[in-house]
Chimera marker file (.cmm) of the C-alpha trace (Angstrom):
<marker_set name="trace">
<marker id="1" x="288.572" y="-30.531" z="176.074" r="1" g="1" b="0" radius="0.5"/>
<marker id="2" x="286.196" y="-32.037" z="173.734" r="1" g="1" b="0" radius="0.5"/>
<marker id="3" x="282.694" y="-30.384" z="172.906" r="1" g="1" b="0" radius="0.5"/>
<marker id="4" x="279.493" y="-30.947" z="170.924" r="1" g="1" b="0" radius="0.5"/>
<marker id="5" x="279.259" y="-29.188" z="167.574" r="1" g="1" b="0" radius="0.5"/>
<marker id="6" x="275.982" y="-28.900" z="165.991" r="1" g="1" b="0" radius="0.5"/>
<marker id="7" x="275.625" y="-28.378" z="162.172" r="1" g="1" b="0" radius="0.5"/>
<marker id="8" x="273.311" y="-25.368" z="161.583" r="1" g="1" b="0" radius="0.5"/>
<marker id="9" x="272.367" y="-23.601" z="158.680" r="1" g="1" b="0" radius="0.5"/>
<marker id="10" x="271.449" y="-19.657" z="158.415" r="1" g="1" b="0" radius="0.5"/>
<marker id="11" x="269.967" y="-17.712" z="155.494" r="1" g="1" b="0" radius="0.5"/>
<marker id="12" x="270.896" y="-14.366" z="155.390" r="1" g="1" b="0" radius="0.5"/>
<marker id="13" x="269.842" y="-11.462" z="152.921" r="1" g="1" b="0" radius="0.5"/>
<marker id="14" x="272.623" y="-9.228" z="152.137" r="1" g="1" b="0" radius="0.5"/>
<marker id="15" x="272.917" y="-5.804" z="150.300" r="1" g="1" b="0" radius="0.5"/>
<marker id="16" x="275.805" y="-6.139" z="147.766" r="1" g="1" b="0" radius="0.5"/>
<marker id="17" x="278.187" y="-3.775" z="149.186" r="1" g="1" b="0" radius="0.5"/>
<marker id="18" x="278.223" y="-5.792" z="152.134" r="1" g="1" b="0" radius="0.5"/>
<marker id="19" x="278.022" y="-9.162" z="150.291" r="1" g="1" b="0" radius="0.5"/>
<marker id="20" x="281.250" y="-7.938" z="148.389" r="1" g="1" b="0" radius="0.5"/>
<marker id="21" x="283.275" y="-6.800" z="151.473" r="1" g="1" b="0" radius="0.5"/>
<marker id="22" x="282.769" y="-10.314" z="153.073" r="1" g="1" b="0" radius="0.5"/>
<marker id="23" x="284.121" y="-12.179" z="149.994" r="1" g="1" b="0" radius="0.5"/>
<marker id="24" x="287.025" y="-9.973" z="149.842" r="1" g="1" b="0" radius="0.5"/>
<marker id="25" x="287.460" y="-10.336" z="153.659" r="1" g="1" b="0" radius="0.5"/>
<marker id="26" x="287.605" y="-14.075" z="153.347" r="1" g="1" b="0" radius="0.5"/>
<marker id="27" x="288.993" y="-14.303" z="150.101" r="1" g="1" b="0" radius="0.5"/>
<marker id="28" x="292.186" y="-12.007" z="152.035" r="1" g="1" b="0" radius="0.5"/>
<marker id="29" x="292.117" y="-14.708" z="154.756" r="1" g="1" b="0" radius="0.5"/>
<marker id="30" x="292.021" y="-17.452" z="152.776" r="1" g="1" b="0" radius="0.5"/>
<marker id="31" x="288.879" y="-18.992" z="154.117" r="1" g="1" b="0" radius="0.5"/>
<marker id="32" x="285.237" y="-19.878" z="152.063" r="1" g="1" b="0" radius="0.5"/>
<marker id="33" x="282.782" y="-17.213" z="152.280" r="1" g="1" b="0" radius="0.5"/>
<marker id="34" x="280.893" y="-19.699" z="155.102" r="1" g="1" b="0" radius="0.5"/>
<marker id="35" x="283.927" y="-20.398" z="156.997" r="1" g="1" b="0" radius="0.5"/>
<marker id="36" x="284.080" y="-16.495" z="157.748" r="1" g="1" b="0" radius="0.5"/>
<marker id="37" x="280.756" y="-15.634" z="158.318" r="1" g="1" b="0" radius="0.5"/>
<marker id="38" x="281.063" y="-17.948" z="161.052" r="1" g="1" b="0" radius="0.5"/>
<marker id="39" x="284.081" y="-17.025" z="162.179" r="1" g="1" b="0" radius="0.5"/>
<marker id="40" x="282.836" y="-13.559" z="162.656" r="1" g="1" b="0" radius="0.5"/>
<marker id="41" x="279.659" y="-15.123" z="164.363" r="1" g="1" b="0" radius="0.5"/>
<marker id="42" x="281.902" y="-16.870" z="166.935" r="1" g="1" b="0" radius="0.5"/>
<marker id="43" x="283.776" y="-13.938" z="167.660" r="1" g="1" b="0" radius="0.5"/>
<marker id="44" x="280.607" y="-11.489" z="168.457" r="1" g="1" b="0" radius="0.5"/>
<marker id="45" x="278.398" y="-13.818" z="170.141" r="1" g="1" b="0" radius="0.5"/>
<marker id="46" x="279.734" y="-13.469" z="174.206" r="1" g="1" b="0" radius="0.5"/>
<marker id="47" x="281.030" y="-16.616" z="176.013" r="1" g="1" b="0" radius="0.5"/>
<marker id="48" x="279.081" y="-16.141" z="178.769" r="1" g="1" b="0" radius="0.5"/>
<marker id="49" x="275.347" y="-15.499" z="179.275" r="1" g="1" b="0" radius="0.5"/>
<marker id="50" x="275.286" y="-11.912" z="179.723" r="1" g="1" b="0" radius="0.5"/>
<marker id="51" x="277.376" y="-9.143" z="178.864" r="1" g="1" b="0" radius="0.5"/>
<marker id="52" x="279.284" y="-8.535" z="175.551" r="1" g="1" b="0" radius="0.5"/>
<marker id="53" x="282.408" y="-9.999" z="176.145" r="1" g="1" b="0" radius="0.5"/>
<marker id="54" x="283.939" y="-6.937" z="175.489" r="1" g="1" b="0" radius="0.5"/>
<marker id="55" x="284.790" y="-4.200" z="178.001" r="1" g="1" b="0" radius="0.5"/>
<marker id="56" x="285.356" y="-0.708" z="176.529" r="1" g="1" b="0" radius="0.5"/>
<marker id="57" x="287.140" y="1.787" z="178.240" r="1" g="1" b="0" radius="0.5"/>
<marker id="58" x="284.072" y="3.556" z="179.537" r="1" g="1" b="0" radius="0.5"/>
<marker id="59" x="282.763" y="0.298" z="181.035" r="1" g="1" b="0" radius="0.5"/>
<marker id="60" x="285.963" y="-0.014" z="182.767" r="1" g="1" b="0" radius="0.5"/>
<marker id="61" x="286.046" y="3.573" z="184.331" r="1" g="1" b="0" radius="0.5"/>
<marker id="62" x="282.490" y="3.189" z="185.494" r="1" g="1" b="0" radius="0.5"/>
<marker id="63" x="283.728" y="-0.693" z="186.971" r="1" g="1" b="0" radius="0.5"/>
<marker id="64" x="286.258" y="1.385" z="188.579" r="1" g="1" b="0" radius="0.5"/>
<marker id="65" x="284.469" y="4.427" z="189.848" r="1" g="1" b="0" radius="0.5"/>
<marker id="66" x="280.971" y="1.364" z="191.352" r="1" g="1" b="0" radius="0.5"/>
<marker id="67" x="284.018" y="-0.540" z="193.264" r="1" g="1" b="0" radius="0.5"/>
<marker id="68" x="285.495" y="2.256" z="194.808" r="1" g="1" b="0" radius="0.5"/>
<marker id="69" x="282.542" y="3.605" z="196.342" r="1" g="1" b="0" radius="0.5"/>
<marker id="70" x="282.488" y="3.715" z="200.060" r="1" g="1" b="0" radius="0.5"/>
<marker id="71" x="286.517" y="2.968" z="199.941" r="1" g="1" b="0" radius="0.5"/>
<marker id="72" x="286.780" y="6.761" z="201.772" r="1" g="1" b="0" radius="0.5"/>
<marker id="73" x="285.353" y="5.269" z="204.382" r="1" g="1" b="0" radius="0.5"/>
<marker id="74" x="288.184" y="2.419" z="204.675" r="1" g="1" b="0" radius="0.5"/>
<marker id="75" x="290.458" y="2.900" z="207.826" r="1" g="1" b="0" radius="0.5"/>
<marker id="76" x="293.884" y="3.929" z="206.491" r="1" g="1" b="0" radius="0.5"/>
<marker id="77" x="296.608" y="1.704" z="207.337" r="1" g="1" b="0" radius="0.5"/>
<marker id="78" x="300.364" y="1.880" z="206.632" r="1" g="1" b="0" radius="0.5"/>
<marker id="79" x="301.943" y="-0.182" z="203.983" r="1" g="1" b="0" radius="0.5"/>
<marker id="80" x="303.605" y="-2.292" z="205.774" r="1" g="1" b="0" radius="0.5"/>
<marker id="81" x="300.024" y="-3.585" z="206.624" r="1" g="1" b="0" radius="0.5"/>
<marker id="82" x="300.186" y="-5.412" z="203.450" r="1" g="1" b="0" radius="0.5"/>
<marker id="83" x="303.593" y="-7.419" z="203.426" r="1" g="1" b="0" radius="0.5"/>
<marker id="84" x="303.326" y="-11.029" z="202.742" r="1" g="1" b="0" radius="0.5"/>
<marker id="85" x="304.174" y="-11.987" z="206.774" r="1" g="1" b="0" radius="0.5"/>
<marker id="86" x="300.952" y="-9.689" z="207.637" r="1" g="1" b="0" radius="0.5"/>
<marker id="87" x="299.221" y="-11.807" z="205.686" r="1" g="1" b="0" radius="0.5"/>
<marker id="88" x="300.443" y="-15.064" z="207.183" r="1" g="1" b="0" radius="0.5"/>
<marker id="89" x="301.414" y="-14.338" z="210.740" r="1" g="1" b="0" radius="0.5"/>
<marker id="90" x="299.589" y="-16.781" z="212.230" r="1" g="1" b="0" radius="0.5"/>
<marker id="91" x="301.352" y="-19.353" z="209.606" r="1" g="1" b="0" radius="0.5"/>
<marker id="92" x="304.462" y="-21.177" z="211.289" r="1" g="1" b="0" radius="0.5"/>
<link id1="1" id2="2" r="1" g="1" b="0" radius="0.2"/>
<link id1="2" id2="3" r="1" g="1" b="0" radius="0.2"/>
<link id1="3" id2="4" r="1" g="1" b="0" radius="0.2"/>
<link id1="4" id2="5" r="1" g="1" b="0" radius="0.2"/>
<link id1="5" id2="6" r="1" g="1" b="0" radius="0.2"/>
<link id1="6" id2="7" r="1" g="1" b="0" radius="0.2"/>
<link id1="7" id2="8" r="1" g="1" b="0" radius="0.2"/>
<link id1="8" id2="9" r="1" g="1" b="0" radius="0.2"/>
<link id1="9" id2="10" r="1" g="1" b="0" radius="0.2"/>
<link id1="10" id2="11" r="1" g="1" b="0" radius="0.2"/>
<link id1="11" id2="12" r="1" g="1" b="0" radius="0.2"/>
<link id1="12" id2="13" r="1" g="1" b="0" radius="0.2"/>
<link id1="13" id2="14" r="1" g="1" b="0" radius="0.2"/>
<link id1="14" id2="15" r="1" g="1" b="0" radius="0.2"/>
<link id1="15" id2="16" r="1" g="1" b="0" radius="0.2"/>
<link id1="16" id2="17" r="1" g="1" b="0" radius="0.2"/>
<link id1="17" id2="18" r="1" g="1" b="0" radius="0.2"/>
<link id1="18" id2="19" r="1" g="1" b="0" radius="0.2"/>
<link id1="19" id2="20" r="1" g="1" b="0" radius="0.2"/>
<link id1="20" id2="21" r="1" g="1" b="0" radius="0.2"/>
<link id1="21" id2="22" r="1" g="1" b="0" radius="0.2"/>
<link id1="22" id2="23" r="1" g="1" b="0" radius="0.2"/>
<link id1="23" id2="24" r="1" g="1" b="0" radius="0.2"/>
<link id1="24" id2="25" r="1" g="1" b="0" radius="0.2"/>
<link id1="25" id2="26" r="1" g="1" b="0" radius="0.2"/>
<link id1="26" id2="27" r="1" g="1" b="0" radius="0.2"/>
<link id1="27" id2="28" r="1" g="1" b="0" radius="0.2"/>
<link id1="28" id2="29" r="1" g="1" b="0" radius="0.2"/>
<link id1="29" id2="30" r="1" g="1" b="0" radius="0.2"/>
<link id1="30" id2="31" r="1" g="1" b="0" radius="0.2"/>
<link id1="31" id2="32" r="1" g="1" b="0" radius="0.2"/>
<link id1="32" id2="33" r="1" g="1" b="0" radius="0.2"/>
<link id1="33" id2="34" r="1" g="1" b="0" radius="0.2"/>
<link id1="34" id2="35" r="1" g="1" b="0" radius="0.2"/>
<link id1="35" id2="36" r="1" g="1" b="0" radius="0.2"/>
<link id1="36" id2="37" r="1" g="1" b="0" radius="0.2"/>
<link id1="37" id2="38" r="1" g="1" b="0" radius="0.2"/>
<link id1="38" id2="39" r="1" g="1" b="0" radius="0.2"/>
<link id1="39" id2="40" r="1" g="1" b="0" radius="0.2"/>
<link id1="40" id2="41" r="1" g="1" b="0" radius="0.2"/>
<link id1="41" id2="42" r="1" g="1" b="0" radius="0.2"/>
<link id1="42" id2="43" r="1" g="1" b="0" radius="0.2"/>
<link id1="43" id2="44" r="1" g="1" b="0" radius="0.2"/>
<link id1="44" id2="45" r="1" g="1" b="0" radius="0.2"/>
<link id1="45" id2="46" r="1" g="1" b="0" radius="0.2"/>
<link id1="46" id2="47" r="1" g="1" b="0" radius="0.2"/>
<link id1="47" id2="48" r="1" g="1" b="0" radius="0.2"/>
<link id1="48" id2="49" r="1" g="1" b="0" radius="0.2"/>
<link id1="49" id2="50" r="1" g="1" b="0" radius="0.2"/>
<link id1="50" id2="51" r="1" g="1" b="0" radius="0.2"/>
<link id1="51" id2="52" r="1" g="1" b="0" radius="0.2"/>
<link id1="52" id2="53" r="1" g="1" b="0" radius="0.2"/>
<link id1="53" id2="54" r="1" g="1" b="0" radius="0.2"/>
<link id1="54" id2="55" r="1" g="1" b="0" radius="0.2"/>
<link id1="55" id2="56" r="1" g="1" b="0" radius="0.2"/>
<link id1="56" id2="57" r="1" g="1" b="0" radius="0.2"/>
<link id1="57" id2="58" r="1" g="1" b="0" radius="0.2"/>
<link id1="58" id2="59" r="1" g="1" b="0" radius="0.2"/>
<link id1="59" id2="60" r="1" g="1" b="0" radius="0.2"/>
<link id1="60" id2="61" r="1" g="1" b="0" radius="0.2"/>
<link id1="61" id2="62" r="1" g="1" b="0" radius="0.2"/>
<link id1="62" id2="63" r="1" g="1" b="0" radius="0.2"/>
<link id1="63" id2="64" r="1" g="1" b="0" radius="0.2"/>
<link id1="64" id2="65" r="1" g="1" b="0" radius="0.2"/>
<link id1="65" id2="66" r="1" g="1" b="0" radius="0.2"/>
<link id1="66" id2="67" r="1" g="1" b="0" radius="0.2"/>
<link id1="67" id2="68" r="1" g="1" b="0" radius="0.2"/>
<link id1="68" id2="69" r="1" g="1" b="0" radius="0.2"/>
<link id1="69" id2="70" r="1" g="1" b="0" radius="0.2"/>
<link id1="70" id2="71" r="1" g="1" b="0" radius="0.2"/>
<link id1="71" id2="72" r="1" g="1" b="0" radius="0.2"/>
<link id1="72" id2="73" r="1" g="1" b="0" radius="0.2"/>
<link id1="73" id2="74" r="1" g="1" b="0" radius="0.2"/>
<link id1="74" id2="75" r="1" g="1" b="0" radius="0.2"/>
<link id1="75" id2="76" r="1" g="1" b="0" radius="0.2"/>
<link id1="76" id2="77" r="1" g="1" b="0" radius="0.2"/>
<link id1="77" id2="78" r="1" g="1" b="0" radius="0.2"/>
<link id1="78" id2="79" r="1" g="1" b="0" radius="0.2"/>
<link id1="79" id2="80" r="1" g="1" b="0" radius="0.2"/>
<link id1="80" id2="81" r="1" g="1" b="0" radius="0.2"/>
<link id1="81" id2="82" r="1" g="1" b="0" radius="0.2"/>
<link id1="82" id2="83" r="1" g="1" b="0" radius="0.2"/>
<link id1="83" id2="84" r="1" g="1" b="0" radius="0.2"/>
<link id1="84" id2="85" r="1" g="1" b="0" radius="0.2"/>
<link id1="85" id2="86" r="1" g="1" b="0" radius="0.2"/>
<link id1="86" id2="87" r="1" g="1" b="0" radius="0.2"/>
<link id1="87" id2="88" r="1" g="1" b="0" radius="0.2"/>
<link id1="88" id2="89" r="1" g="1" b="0" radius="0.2"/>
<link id1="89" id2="90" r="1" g="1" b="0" radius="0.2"/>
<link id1="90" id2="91" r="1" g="1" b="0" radius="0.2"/>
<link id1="91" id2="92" r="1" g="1" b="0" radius="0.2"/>
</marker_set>
């Protein structure tokens, strides 16, 4: 799948210490000091419009706990409810 790349360029002021850890980041990886600034720019901006992109484990306990509310209130049914022929009984 083919996409449009558009050439930008960013100025960024750096303290040393942090200036130094990304050269010896990319210099480890074998890329130019650009190539992995942008690399890491890729990786934290989100695919999608909102959100991070990331889910921690919190965010998936609270995901959890906002989807099952109200289940209590969800007739019980046996588990044999949920066979594959339940599903399609009406399928010949």
């Amino acid at each position: 799948m083919g996409g449009i790349y558009i050439e930008m360029t960013i100025q960024l002021e750096l303290d040393p210490a942090t200036e130094a850890r990304l050269n010896t980041e990319a210099a480890a990886r074998g890329l130019a000091l650009e190539e992995y600034a942008g690399l890491l720019l890729r990786k934290s901006v989100p695919d999608c419009a909102t959100g991070t992109g990331i889910l921690t484990p919190e965010d998936l306990r609270q995901m959890l706990r906002e989807i099952a509310q109200g289940s209590e209130k969800l007739p019980k049914l046996p588990t044999f409810a949920f066979d594959r022929a339940s599903f399609y009984e009406d399928r010949t």
